[in-house]
C-alpha positions as CSV (number, residue, x, y, z in Angstrom):
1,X,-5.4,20.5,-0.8
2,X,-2.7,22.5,1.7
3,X,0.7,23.4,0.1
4,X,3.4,23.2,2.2
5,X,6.5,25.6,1.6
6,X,9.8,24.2,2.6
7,X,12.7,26.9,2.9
8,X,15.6,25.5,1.4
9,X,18.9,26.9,0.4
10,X,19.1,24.8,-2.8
11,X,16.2,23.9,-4.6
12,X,17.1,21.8,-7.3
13,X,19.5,19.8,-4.9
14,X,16.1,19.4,-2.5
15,X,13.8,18.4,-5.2
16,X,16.9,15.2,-5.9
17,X,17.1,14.4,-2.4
18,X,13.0,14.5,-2.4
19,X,12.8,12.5,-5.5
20,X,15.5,10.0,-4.3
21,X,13.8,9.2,-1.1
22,X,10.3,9.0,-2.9
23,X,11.7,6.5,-5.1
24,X,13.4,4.5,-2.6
25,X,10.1,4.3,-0.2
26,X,8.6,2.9,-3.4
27,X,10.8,0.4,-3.9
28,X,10.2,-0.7,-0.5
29,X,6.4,-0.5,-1.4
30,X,6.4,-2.6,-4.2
31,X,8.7,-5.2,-2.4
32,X,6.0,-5.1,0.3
33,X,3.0,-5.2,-2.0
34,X,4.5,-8.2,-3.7
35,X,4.9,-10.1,-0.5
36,X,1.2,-9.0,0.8
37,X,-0.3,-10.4,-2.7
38,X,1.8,-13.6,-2.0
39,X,-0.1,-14.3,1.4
40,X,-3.1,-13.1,0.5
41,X,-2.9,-16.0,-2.8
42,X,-2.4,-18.5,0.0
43,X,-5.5,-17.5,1.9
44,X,-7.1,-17.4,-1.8
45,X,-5.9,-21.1,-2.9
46,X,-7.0,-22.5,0.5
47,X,-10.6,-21.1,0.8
48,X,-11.1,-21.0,-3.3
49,X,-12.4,-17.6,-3.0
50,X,-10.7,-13.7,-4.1
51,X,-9.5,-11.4,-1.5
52,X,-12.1,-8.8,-2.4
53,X,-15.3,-11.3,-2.2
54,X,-13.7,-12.3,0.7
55,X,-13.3,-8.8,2.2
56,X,-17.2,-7.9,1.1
57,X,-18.2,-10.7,3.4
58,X,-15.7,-9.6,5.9
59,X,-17.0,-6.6,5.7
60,X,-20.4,-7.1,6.0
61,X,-20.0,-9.9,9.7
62,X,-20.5,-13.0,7.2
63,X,-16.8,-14.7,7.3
64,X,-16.4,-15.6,10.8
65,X,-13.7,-14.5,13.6
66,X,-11.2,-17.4,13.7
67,X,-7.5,-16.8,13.5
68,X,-7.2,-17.5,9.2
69,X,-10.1,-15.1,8.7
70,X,-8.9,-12.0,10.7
71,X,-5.1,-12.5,9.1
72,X,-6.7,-12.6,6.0
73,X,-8.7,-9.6,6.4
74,X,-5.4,-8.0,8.0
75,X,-3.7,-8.5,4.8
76,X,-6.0,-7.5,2.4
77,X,-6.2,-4.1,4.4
78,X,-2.4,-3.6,4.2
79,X,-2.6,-3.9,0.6
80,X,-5.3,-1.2,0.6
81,X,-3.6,0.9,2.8
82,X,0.0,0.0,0.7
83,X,-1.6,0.7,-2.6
84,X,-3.1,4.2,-1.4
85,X,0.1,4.8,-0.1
86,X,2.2,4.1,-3.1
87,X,-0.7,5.9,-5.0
88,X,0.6,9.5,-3.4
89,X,3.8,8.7,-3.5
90,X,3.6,8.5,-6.9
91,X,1.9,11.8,-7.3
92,X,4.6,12.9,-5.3
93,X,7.5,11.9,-7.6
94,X,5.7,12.9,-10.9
95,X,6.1,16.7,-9.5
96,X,9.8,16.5,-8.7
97,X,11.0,16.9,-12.0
């Protein structure tokens, strides 16, 4: 893991700003995480299968390649990629106290 050293004048008054930035990109994660579960339910209800079984047969060439089953795996990968992302920046947050 690489540490990074920021030069700051103030760094109690750069940890806030930090920690008030962090929490508003999560914010904006969750909202977007919400809204990705919502379409990938849709996609769920209308083939009566879960995102991840879906994915696996994604994954390994067994879904198809029509328009529904590459939006769906779009979505589900966004919510990977969302989560992982939300993931650090929650790492990030626990160590501006």
């Amino acid at each position: 893991m690489e540490v990074k050293k920021l030069k700051v004048p103030d760094v109690a008054t750069a940890i806030g700003v930090l920690g008030t930035s962090l929490k508003r990109e999560m914010f904006l994660l969750d909202k977007s995480i919400v809204d990705t579960k919502k379409k990938l339910k849709v996609f769920e209800e209308k083939n009566r299968m879960q995102s991840e079984d879906f994915f696996d047969k994604f994954d390994k060439g067994l879904a198809g390649d029509d328009q529904d089953t590459m939006l769906w795996a779009a979505e589900y990968e966004a919510l990977k990629l969302l989560e992982n992302e939300r993931s650090i920046i929650q790492r990030m947050l626990s160590q501006c106290k």
